[in-house]
GUTIFI-955138 format. One record per residue (C-alpha): residue number from 1; x, y, z. Coordinates in pm, 1 decimal. Layout:
residues N
[NUM,[X,Y,Z]],
...
This chain:
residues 411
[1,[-1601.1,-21203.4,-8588.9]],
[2,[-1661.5,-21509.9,-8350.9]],
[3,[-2021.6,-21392.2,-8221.4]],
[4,[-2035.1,-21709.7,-7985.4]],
[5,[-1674.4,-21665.6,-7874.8]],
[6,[-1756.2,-21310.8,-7883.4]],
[7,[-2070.6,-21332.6,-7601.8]],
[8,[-1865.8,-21605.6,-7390.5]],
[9,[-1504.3,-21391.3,-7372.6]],
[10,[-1691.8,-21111.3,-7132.0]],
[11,[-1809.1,-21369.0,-6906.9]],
[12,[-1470.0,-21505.6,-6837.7]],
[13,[-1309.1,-21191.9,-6837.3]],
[14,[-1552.1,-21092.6,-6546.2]],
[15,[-1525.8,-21408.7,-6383.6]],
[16,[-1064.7,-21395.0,-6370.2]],
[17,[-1113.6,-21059.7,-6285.0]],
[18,[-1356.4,-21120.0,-6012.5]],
[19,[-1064.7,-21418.1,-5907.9]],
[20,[-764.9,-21241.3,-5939.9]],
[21,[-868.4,-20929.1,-5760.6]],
[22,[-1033.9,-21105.6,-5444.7]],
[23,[-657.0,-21259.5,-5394.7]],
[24,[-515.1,-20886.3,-5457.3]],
[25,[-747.7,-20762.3,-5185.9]],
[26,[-671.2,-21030.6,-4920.2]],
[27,[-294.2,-20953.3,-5013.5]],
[28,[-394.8,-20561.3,-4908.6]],
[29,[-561.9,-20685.0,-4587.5]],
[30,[-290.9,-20882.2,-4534.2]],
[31,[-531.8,-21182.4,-4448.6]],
[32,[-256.6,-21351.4,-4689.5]],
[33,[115.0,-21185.9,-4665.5]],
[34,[349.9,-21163.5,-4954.1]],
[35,[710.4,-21160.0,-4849.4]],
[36,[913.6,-20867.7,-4883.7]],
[37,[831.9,-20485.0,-4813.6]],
[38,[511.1,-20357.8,-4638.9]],
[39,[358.1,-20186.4,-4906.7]],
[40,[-7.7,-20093.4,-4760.1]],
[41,[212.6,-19839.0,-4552.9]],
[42,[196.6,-19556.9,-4850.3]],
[43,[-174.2,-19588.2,-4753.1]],
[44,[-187.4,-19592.1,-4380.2]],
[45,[105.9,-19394.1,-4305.4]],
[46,[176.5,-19158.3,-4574.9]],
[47,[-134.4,-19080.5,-4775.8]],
[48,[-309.4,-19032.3,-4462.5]],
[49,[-69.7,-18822.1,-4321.2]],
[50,[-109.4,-18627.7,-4633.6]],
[51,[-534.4,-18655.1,-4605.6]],
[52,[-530.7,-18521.8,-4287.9]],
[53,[-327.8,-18197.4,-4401.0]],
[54,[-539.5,-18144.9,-4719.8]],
[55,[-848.1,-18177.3,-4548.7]],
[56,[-739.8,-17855.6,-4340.6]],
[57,[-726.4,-17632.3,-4688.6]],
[58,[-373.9,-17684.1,-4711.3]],
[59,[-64.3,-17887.2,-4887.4]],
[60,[190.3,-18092.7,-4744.6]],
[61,[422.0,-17785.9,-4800.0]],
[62,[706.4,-17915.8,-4562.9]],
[63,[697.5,-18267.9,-4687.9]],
[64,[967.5,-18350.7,-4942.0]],
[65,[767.6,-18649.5,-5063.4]],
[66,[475.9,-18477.6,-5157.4]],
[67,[619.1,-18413.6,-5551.3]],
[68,[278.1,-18440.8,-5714.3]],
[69,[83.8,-18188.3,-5921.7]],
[70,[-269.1,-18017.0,-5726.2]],
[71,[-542.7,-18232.4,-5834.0]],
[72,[-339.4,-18523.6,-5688.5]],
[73,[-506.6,-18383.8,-5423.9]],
[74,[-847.7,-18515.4,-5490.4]],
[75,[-705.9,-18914.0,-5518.8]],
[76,[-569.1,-18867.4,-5120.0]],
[77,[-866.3,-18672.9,-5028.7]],
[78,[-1115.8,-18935.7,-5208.3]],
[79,[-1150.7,-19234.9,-4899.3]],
[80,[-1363.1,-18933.9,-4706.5]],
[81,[-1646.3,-18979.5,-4950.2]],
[82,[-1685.7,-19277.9,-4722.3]],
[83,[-1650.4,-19239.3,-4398.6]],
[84,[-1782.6,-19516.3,-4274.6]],
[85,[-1499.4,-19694.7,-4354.2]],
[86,[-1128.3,-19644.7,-4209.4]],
[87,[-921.7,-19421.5,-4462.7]],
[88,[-678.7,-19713.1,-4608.5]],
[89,[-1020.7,-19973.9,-4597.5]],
[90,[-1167.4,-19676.0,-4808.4]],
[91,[-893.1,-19637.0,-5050.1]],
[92,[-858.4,-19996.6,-5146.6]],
[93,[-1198.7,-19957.4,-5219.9]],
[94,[-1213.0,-19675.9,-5451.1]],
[95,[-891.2,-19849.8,-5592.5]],
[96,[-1042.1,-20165.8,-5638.0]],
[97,[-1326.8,-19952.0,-5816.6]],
[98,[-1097.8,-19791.4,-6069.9]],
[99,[-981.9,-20111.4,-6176.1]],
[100,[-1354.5,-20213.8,-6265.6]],
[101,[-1377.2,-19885.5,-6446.7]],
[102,[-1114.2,-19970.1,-6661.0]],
[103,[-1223.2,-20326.9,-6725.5]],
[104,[-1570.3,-20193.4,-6813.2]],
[105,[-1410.0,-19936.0,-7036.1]],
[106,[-1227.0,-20181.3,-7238.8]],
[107,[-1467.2,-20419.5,-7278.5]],
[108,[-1720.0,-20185.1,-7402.8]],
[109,[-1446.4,-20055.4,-7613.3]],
[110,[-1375.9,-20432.4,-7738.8]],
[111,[-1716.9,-20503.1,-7858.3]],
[112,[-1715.3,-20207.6,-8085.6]],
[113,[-1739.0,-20344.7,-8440.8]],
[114,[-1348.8,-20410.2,-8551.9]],
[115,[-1243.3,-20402.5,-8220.6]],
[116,[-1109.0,-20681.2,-7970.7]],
[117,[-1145.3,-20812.3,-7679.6]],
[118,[-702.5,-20858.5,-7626.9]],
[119,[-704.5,-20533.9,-7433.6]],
[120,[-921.0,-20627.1,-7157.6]],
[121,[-730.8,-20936.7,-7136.4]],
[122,[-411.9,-20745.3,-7089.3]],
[123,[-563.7,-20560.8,-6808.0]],
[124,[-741.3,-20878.5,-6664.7]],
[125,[-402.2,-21088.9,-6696.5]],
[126,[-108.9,-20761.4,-6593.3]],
[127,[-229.2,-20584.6,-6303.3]],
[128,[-216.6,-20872.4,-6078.0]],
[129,[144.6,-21000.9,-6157.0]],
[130,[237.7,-20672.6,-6010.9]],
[131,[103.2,-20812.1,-5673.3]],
[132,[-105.6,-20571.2,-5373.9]],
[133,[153.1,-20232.7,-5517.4]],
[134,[-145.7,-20163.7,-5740.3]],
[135,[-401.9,-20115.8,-5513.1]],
[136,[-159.0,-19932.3,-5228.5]],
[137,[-105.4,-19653.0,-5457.8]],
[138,[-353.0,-19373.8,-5634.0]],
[139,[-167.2,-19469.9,-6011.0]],
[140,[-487.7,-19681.0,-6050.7]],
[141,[-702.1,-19413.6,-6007.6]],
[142,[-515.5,-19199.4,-6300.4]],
[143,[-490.3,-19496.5,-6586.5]],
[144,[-839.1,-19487.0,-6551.4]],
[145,[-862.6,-19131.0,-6618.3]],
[146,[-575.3,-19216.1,-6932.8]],
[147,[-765.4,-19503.2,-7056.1]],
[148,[-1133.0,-19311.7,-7101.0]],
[149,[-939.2,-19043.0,-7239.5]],
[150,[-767.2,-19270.3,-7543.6]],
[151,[-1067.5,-19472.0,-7578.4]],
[152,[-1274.9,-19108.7,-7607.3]],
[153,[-1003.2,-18939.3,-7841.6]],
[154,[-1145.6,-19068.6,-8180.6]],
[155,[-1487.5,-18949.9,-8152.0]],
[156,[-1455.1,-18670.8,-7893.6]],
[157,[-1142.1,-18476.4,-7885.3]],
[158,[-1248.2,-18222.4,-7639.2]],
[159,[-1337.8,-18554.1,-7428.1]],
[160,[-1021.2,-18645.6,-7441.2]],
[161,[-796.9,-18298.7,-7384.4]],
[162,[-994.3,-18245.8,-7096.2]],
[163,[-945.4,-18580.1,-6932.3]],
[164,[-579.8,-18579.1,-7046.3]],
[165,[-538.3,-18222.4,-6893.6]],
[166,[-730.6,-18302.0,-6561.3]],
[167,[-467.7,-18658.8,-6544.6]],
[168,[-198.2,-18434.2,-6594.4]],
[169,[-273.4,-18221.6,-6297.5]],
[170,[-297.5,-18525.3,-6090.9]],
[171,[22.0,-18695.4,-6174.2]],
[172,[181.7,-18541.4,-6495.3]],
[173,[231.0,-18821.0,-6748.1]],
[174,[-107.4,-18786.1,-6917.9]],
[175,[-7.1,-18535.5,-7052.2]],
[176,[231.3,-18775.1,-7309.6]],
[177,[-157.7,-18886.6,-7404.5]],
[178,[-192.1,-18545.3,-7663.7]],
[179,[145.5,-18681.8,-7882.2]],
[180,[-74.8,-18860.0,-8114.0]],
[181,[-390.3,-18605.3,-8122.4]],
[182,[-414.9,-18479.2,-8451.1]],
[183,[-651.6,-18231.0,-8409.0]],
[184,[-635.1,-17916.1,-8209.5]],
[185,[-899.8,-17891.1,-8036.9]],
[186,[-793.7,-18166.8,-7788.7]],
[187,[-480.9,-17975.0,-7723.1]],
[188,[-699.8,-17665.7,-7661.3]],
[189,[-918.8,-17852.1,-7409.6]],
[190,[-627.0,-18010.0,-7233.9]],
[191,[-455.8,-17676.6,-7211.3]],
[192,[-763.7,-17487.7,-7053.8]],
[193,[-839.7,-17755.0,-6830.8]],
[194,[-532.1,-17783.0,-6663.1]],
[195,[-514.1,-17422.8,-6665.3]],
[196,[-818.6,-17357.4,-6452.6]],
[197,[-724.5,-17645.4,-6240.2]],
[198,[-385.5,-17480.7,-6185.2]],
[199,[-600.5,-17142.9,-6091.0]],
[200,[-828.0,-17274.3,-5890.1]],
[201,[-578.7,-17458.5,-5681.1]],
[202,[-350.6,-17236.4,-5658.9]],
[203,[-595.4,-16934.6,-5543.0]],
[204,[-789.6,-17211.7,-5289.2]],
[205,[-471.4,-17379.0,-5101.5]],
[206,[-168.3,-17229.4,-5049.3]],
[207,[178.5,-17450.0,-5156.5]],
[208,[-2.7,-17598.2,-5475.6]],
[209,[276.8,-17575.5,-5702.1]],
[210,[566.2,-17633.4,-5439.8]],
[211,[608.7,-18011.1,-5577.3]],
[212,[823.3,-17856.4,-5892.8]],
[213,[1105.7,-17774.0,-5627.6]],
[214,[1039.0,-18076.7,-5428.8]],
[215,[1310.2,-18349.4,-5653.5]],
[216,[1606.9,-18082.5,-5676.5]],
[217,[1873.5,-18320.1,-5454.2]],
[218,[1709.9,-18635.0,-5609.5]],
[219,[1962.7,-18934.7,-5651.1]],
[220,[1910.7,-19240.9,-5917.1]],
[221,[1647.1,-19455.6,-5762.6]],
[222,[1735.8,-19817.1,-5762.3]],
[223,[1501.1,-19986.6,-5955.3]],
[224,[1580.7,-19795.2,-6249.5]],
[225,[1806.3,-19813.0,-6545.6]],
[226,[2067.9,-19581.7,-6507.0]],
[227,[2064.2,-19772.8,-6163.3]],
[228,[2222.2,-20064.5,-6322.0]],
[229,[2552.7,-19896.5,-6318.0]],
[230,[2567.0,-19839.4,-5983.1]],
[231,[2452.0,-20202.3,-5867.2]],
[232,[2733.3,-20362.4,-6079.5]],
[233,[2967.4,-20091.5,-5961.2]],
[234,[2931.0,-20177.4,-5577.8]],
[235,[3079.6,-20538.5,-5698.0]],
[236,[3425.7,-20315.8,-5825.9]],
[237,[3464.7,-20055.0,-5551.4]],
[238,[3218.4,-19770.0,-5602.5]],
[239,[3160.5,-19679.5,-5257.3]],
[240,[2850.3,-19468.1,-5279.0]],
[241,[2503.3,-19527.9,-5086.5]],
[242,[2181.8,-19668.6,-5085.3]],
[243,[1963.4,-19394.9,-4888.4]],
[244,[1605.8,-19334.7,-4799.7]],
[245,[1577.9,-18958.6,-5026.4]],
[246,[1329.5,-18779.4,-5131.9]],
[247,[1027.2,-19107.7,-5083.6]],
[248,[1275.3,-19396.8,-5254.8]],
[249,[1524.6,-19545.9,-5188.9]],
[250,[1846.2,-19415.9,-5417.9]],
[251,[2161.2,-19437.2,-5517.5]],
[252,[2352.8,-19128.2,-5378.3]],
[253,[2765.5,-19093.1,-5407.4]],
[254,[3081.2,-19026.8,-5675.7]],
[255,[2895.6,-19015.2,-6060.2]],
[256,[2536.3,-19011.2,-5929.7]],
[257,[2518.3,-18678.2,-6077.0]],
[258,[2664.4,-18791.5,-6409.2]],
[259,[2415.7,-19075.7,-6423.3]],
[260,[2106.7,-18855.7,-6351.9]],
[261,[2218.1,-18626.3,-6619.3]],
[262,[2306.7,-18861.4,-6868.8]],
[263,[1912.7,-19009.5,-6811.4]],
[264,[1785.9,-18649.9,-6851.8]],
[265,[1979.5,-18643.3,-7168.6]],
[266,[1792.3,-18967.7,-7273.4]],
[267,[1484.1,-18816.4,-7226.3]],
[268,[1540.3,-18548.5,-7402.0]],
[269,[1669.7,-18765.0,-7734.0]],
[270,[1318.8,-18941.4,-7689.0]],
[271,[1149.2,-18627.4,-7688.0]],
[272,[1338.4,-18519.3,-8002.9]],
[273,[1249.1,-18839.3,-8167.3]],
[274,[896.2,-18789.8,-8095.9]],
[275,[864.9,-18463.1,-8249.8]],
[276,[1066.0,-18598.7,-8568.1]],
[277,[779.9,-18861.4,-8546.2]],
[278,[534.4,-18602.4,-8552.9]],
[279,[654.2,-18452.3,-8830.5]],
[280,[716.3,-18695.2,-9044.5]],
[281,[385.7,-18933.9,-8989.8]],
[282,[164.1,-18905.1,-9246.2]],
[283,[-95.7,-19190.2,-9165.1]],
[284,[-276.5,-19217.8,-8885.0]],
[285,[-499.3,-19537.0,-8823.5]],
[286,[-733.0,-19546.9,-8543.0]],
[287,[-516.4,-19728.8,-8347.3]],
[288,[-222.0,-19430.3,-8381.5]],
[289,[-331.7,-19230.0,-8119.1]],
[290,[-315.9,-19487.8,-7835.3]],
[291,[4.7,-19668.5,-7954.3]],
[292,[210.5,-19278.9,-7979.6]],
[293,[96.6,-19236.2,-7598.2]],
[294,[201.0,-19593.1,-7494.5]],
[295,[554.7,-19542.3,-7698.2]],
[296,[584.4,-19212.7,-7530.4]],
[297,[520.0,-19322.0,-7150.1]],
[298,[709.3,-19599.1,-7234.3]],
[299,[1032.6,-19349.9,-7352.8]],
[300,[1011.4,-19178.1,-7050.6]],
[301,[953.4,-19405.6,-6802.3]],
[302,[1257.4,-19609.7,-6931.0]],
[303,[1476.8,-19312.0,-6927.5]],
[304,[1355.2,-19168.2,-6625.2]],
[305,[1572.6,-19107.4,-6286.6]],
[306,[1306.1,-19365.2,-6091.3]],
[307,[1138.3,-19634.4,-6231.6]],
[308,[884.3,-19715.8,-5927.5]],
[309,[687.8,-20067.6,-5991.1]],
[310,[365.2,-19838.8,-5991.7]],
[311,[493.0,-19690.0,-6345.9]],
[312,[396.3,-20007.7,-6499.0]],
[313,[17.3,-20010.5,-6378.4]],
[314,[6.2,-19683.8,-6630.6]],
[315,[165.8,-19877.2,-6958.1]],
[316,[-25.1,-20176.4,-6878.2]],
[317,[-349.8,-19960.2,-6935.6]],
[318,[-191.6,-19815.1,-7238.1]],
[319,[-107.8,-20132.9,-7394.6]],
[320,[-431.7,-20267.2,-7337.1]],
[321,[-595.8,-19992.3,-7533.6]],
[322,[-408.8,-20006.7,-7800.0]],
[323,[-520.9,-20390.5,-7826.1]],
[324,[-868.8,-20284.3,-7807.7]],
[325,[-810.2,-20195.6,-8182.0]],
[326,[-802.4,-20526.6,-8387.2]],
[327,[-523.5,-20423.0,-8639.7]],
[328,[-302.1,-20307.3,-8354.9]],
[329,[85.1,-20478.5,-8408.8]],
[330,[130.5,-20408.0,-8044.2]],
[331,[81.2,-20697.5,-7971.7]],
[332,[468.3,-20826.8,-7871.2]],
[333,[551.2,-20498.3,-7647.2]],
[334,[243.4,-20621.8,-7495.3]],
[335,[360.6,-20980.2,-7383.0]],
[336,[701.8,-20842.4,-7307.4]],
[337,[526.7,-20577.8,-7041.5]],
[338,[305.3,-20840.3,-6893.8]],
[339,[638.5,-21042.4,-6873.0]],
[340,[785.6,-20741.6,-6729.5]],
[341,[501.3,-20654.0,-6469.5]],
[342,[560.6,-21068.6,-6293.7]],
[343,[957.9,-20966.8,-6317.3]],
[344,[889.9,-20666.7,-6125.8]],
[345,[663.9,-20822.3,-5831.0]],
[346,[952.3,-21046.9,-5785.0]],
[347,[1218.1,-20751.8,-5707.8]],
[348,[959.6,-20548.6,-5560.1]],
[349,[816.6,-20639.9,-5289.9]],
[350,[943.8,-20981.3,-5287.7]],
[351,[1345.0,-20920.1,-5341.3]],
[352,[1366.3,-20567.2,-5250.7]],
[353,[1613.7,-20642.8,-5005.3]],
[354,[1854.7,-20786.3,-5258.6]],
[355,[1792.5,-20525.9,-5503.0]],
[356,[1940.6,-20273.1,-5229.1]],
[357,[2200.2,-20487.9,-5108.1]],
[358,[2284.8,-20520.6,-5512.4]],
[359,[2381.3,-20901.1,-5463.1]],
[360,[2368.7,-21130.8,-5769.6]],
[361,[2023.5,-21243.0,-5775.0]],
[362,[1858.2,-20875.8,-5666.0]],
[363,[2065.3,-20717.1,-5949.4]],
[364,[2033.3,-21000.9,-6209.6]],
[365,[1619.3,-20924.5,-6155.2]],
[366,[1651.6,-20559.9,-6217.2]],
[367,[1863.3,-20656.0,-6508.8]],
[368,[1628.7,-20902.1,-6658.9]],
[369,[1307.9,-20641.4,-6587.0]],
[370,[1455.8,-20343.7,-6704.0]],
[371,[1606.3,-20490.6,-7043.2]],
[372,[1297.3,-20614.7,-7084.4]],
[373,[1107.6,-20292.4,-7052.1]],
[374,[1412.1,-20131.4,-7294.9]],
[375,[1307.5,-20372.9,-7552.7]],
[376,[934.8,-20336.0,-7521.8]],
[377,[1023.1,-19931.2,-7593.5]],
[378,[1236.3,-20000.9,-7896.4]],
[379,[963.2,-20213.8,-8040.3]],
[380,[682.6,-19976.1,-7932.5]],
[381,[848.6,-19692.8,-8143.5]],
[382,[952.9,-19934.2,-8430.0]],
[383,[577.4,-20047.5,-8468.4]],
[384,[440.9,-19692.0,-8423.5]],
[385,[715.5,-19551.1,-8695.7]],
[386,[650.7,-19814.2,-8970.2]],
[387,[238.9,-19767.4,-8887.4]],
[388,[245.6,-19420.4,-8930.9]],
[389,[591.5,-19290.3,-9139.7]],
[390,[588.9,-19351.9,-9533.3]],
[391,[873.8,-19600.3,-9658.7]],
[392,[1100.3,-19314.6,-9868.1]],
[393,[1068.4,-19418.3,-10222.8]],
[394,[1306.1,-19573.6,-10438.6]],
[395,[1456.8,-19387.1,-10714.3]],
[396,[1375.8,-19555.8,-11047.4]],
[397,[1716.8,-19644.3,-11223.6]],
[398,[1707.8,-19574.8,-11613.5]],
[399,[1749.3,-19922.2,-11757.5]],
[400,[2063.0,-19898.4,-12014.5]],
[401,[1954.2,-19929.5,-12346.4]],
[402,[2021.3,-20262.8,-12530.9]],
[403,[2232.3,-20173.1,-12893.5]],
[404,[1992.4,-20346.7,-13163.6]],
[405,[2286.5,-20570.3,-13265.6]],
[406,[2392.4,-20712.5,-12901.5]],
[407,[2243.1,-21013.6,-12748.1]],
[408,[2127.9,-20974.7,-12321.3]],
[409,[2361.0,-21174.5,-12149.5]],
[410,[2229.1,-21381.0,-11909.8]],
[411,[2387.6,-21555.9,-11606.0]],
């Protein structure tokens, strides 16, 4: 190792992030103003709509948009630990906090001996191209809780079931975080922490578990994949609509249904090919555990009905943990999400309007970000089979004998 590239790498990584994130904050502020959507009004409109309903002991039962598990809860309710700051001042705050926690995490985790410094730099060099989404939205908040829990999962198992199962009851997908755990007693940790959480919740504010009805009329958002159909459809008579539903903007109209189910059927293929994954992996390097989660969001993000710019703030934290590990071949799904994550700032907020009006450019921007996210999954689960699955063996062919009286011809 480098020792004197080593010592200088943390002081640069300090210093872009320190950059970077001042320009994300006076994007928030809106002292400078990116073109395109609003998207501080999640804070200022909806979460603290939602804040001031949780703070009375209750959920946003009657709100359709409210689709997120109990402890998401505690992220909306988290700006009141400082009050002397307005609610959405407070939660770019405590965002802008989480993101340190996660840099902090990874560079400790870097410095480790056979470790690297490549993860931090992914985090340093992704979650700006997404532009001021990532702080206007509590996702930041949960990779943090993802990312201790991979970086803790070697060592501490427990550690990391019950910061997996406390991430899943504040916005599901850490769950995905337990594919790779090998040993049980993470899975028993994640189990009984969510389950408590779930009891607790559940006996202290009434409506805690409403969210699991909350999607039932969803449409196909249109940022996602199976989105793509519809936006080149509009350009050969499908006369459907684009529709404020549910908190996104979707597709809704003739084969919506048959879209939605045929991405529910994707993610159920995924799922199968995980568990064939899981039974057939045999070797598990230190890195396995963080690359099977990233493959895994990855699968069902890809294949899922919405696709919300957000999404990527989680794989960006998951690809830069797996880089923490110096032998990690992650490295290409990497570069291809970072690639991704400036793609996506560009159709959202920038060309959101063109995305739902489905012209050329807005749908040739979804095309270009989503294939590029489909082939950052395919390689993802490539690299994590041929780390972890055997080659079969070849069968040894019997070499014919040679009669003692004929010559080997040779060509």
């Amino acid at each position: 190792m480098n020792r004197t590239g080593a010592g200088r790498s943390p002081v640069w990584l300090l210093g872009a992030w320190g950059v970077t994130r001042v320009v994300l904050v006076l994007f928030v502020v809106r002292v400078f103003v990116i073109p395109g959507v609003d998207v501080t009004t999640d804070v200022s409109v909806i979460y603290h709509g939602w804040y001031e309903v949780l703070r009375h002991g209750s959920f946003p039962v009657g709100d359709v948009t409210w689709q997120y598990p109990p402890a998401a809860a505690l992220a909306i309710l988290a700006p009141g630990v400082l009050p002397f700051l307005g609610y959405t001042a407070a939660f770019f705050v405590l965002a802008c906090l989480a993101d340190l926690t996660v840099l902090v995490l990874l560079l400790y985790a870097g410095r480790r001996p056979d470790a690297s410094l490549r993860g931090a730099w992914v985090w340093v060099a992704g979650v700006p191209l997404l532009g001021p989404t990532v702080y206007a939205r509590y996702d930041l908040m949960v990779t943090a809780v993802a990312v201790a829990a991979l970086l803790a999962g070697a060592r501490h198992p427990r550690m990391m079931g019950v910061l997996a199962g406390f991430g899943a009851m504040v916005k599901v997908w850490p769950v995905l975080l337990l594919v790779g755990a090998v040993r049980r007693r993470a899975w028993a940790a994640a189990a009984v922490t969510a389950g408590a959480l779930a009891v607790l919740f559940s006996v202290a504010m009434p409506g805690a578990f409403t969210f699991l009805t909350a999607q039932r009329g969803r449409g196909t958002e249109v940022e996602s994949l199976g989105a793509l159909v519809f936006h080149v459809g509009r350009h050969f008579g499908w006369h459907g609509q684009v529709l404020l539903n549910y908190g996104s903007v979707e597709f809704l109209g003739p084969y919506v249904g048959l879209v939605s189910t045929a991405a529910l059927a994707l993610t159920g293929a995924c799922f199968g090919w995980l568990v064939l994954w899981r039974l057939r992996a045999t070797r598990f390097p230190p890195q396995a555990l963080a690359e099977a989660a990233f493959t895994a969001v990855l699968m069902f993000t890809v294949t899922s009905r919405v696709i919300s710019p957000q999404y990527l703030v989680w794989l960006i934290g998951l690809a830069a943990v797996c880089l923490c590990f110096r032998h990690s071949r992650m490295g290409l799904p990497a570069l291809l999400l970072v690639t991704a994550a400036f793609v996506t700032v560009l159709e959202f907020p920038i060309g959101f309007a063109h995305v739902v009006a489905s012209d050329l450019y807005g749908t040739a921007l979804l095309l270009l970000r989503n294939g590029l996210l489909l082939t950052t999954t395919l390689l993802a689960a490539h690299t994590l089979w041929h780390t972890t699955v055997p080659a079969p063996s070849t069968p040894q062919v019997p070499s014919q004998p040679t009669h003692p009286n004929e010559t080997p011809v040779s060509s």
